[in-house]
C-alpha positions in Angstrom: 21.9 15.3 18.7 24.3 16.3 21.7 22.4 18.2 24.7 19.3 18.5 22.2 16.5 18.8 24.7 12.8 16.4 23.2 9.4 16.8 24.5 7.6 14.0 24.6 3.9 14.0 25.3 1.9 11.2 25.7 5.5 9.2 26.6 3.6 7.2 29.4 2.3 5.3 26.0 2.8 2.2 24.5 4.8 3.8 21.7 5.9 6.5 23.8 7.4 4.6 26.5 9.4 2.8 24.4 10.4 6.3 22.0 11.4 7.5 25.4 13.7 4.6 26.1 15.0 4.0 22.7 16.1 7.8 22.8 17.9 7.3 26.4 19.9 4.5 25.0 20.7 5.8 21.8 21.5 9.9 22.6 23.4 9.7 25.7 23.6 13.6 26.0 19.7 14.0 25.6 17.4 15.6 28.1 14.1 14.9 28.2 10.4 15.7 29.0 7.7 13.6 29.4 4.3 15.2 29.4 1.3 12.8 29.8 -2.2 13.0 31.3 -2.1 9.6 32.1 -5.7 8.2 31.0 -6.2 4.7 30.9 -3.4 4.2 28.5 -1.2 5.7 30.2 1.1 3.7 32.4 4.2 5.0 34.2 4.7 1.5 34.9 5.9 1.5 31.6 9.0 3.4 32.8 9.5 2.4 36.1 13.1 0.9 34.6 14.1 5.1 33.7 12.3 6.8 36.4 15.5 8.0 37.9 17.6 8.8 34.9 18.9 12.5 35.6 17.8 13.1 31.9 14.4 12.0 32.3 11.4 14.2 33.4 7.8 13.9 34.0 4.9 16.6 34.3 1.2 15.1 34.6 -0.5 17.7 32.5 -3.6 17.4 29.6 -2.1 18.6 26.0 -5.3 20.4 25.3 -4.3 23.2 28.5 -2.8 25.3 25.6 -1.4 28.0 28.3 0.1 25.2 30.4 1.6 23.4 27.3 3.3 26.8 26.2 4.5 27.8 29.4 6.4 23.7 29.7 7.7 23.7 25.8 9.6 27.0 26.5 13.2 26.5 26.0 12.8 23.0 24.6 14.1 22.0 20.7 12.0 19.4 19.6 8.6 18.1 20.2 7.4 14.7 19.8 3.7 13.9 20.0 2.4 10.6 20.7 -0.5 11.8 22.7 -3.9 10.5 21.5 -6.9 8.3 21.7 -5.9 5.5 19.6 -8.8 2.6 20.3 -11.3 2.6 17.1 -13.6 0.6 19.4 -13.9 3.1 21.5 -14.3 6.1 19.2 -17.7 4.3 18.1 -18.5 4.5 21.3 -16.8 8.1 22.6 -16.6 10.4 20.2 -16.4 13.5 22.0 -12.7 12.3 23.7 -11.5 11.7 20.6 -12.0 14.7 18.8 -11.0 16.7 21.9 -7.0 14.8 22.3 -6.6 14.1 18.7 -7.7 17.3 17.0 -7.5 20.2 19.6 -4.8 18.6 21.5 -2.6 19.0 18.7 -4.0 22.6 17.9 -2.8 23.0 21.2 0.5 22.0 21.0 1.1 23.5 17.7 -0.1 26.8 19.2 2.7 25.9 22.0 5.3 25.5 19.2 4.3 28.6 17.7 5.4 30.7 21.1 8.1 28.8 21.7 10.5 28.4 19.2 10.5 24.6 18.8 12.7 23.7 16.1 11.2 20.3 15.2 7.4 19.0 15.5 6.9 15.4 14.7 3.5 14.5 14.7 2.7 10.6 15.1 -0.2 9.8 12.9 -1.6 6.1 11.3 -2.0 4.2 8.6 -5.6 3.9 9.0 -6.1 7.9 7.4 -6.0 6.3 4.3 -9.3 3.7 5.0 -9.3 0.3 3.1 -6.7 0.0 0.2 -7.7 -2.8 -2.1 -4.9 -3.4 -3.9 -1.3 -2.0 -4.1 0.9 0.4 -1.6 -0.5 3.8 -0.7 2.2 6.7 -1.2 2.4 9.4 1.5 0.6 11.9 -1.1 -2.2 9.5 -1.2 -5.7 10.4 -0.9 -7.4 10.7 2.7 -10.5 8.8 3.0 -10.6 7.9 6.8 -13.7 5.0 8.1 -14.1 6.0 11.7 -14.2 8.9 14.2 -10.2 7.4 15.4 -9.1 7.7 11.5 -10.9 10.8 10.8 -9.8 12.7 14.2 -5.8 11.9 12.9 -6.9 12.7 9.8 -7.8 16.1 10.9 -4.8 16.8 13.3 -2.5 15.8 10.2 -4.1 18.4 8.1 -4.1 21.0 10.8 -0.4 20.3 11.4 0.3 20.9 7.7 -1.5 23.9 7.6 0.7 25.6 10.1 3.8 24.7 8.7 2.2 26.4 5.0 0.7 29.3 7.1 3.0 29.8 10.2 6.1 27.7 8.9 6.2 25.7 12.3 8.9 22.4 11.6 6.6 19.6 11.5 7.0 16.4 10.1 3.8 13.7 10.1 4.3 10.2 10.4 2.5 7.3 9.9 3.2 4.2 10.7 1.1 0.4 10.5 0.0 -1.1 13.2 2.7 -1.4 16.2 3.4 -4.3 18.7 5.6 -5.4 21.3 5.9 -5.0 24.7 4.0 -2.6 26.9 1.2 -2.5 24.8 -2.3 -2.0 26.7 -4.6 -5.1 26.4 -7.6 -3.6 24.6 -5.5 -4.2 21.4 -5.5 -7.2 19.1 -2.5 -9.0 19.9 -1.8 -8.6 23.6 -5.3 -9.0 23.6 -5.2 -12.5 22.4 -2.2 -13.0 23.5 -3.0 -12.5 27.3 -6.5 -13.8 27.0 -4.4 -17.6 25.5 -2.7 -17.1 28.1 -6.1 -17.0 30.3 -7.7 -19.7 28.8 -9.9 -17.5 27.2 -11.4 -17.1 23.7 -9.7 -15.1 21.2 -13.0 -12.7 20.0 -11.9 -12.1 16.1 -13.8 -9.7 14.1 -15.7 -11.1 11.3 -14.4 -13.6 9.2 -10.7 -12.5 10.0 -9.3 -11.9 7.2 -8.6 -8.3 7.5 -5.1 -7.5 6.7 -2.3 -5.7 8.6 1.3 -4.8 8.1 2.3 -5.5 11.5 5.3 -3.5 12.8 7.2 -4.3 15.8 7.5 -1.0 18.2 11.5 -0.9 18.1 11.5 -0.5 14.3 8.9 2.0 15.0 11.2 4.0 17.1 14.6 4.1 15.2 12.3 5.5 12.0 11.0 8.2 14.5 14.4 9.1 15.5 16.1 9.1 11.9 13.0 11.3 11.2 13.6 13.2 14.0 17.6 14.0 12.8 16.7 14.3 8.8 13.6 14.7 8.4 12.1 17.6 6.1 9.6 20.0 7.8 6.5 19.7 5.9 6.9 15.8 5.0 5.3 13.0 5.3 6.6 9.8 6.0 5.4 6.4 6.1 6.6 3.7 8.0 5.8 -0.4 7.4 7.8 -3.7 7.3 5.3 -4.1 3.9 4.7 -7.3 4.6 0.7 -8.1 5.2 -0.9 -10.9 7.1 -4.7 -11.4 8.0 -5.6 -11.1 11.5 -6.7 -14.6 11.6 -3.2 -15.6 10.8 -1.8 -13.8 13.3 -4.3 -15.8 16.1 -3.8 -19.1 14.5 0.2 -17.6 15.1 -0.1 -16.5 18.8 -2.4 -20.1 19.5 0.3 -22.3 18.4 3.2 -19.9 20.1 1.5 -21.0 23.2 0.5 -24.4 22.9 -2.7 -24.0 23.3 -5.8 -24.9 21.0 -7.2 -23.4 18.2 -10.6 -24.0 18.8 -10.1 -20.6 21.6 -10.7 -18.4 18.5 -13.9 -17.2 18.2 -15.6 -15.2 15.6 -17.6 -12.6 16.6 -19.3 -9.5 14.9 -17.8 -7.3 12.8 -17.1 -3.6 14.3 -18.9 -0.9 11.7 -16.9 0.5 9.3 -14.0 -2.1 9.7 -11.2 -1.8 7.5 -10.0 -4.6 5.3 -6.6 -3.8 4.2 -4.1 -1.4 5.0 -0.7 -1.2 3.2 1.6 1.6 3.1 4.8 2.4 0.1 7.8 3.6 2.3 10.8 4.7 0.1 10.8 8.1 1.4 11.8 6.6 4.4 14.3 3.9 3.2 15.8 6.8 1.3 16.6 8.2 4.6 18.4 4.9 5.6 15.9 3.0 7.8 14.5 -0.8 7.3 12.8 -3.3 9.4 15.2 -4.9 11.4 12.6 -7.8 13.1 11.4 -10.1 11.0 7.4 -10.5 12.4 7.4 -14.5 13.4 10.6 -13.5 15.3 8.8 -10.1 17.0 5.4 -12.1 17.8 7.6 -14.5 19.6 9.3 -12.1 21.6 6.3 -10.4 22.2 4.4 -13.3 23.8 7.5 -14.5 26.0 7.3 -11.0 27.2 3.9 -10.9 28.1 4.1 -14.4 29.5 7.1 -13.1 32.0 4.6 -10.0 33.1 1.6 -11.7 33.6 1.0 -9.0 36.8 1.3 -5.8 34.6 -1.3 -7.0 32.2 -3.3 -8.7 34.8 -3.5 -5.2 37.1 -5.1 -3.9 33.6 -7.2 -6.1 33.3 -8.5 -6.5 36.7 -9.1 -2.8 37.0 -10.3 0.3 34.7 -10.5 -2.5 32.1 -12.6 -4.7 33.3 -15.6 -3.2 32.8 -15.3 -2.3 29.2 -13.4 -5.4 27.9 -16.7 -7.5 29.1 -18.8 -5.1 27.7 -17.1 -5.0 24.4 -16.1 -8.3 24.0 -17.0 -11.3 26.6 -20.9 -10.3 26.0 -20.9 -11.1 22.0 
């Protein structure tokens, strides 16, 4: 990958930041470009360790502009695209954003990659496409049967994204991956959610009977797949990307309560979000084939997850005390 020059939009991310990083560390010759719009999700704080790396650059620009996004891909190789709304709670609520990032965003930048002569388009997509899986491990040729406006908008994007490497034989590869954690990780979602509100004192607001089932996938497992992808993946493939192992949210709380000494009796059901999901699971030997495997186990990853957030209690807190607020009462304290 020597002097190979990435795009990386929506790097100011949970998954993006850490992309952006892992690819510093690992491709010393690199150069890169970080394009974010830097919503409520997006946190430059994120990379306040890289700011100054000569190889790092940031533009503060919205991926749906699909002049702008042409006119700052031009003379780049590869494009990475992280940039969404990712919140299922709030695509109940906010339909309209999500449909706008998630599906003309991406028309966007494929448009940009069209002009410009990227060689490679990865475009970062989720499990949750593939809507509840009873039993078994869903293959990347499985069928699409999205729950909710999040699912259904990445849904879309993916399909759009295959179209254009049939029609207009752009270089994309989809990937979709379980549900991430680790560090960095914006406090609407489950764990650093219950993590930070443990930490808090607070209750831990579990959806239904919790018993929904995840295959949780730490972030830096996430990465290297994204980067092997990124060197040998196949334009037009898709790829899935899970540790296979499954474990009910509940589980995971009981988990994060006993990680931090506190008491169980902080988790409290509440109602169940419309449309919820009970299992996910994903079959990943195209991927293995390719020469990746988890390297954390999860017991191990929660734990370093939690000492992390216990260590930054004033980067979750500023979140929580601002924009946040608001919207994590609404949503959750007032059920």
């Amino acid at each position: 990958m020597k002097s190979l020059k990435i795009v990386v939009t929506g790097g100011a991310g949970f998954i993006g930041s850490h992309f952006i990083r892992y690819l510093l560390k690992t491709e010393p010759e690199c150069e890169i470009l970080n394009i974010d719009k830097l919503t409520y999700a997006g946190n430059l704080k994120n990379l306040s360790d890289i700011s100054s790396d000569r190889r790092y650059h940031f533009v503060q620009e919205d991926i749906c502009h699909q002049k702008t996004m042409e006119n700052l891909v031009k003379g780049w190789d590869v494009l990475v695209n992280f940039a969404a709304e990712t919140h299922v709670d709030r695509s109940l609520i906010d339909r309209e954003s999500f449909l706008r990032t998630d599906v003309w965003g991406v028309f966007s930048l494929l448009e940009a990659t069209r002009s410009s002569g990227i060689k490679k388009f990865l475009q970062i997509s989720t499990d949750e496409v593939y809507g509840f899986i009873r039993k078994g491990s869903v293959s990347e040729d499985g069928l699409l049967s999205p729950t909710n406006p999040y699912a259904a908008t990445k849904a879309a994007a993916d399909l759009l994204a295959l179209s254009y490497f049939r029609t207009c034989r752009i270089p994309v590869c989809i990937i979709r991956s379980t549900n991430n954690f680790g560090s960095f990780q914006h406090p609407e979602k489950m764990i650093p959610l219950f993590i930070t509100n443990a930490l808090e004192g607070k209750e831990l607001p579990l959806y239904g009977d919790g018993h929904q089932v995840r295959e949780w996938l730490f972030v830096e497992d996430n990465c290297r797949a994204i980067g092997i992808i990124l060197k040998k993946g196949k334009p037009g493939h898709i790829y899935h990307v899970s540790p296979q192992v499954g474990y009910r949210n509940l589980t995971v709380a009981r988990k994060i309560i006993r990680m931090l000494g506190k008491e169980e009796s902080l988790i409290k059901k509440v109602k169940d979000r419309p449309g919820h999901d009970r299992r996910y699971s994903l079959a990943c030997e195209k991927i293995k084939k390719l020469g990746w495997q988890p390297q954390w186990k999860f017991e191990k990853a929660l734990a370093e997850t939690v000492d992390w957030y216990r260590r930054n209690v004033s980067w979750w807190k500023s979140i929580k005390n601002g924009s946040f607020r608001h919207y994590y009462q609404q949503q959750y304290q007032g059920r």
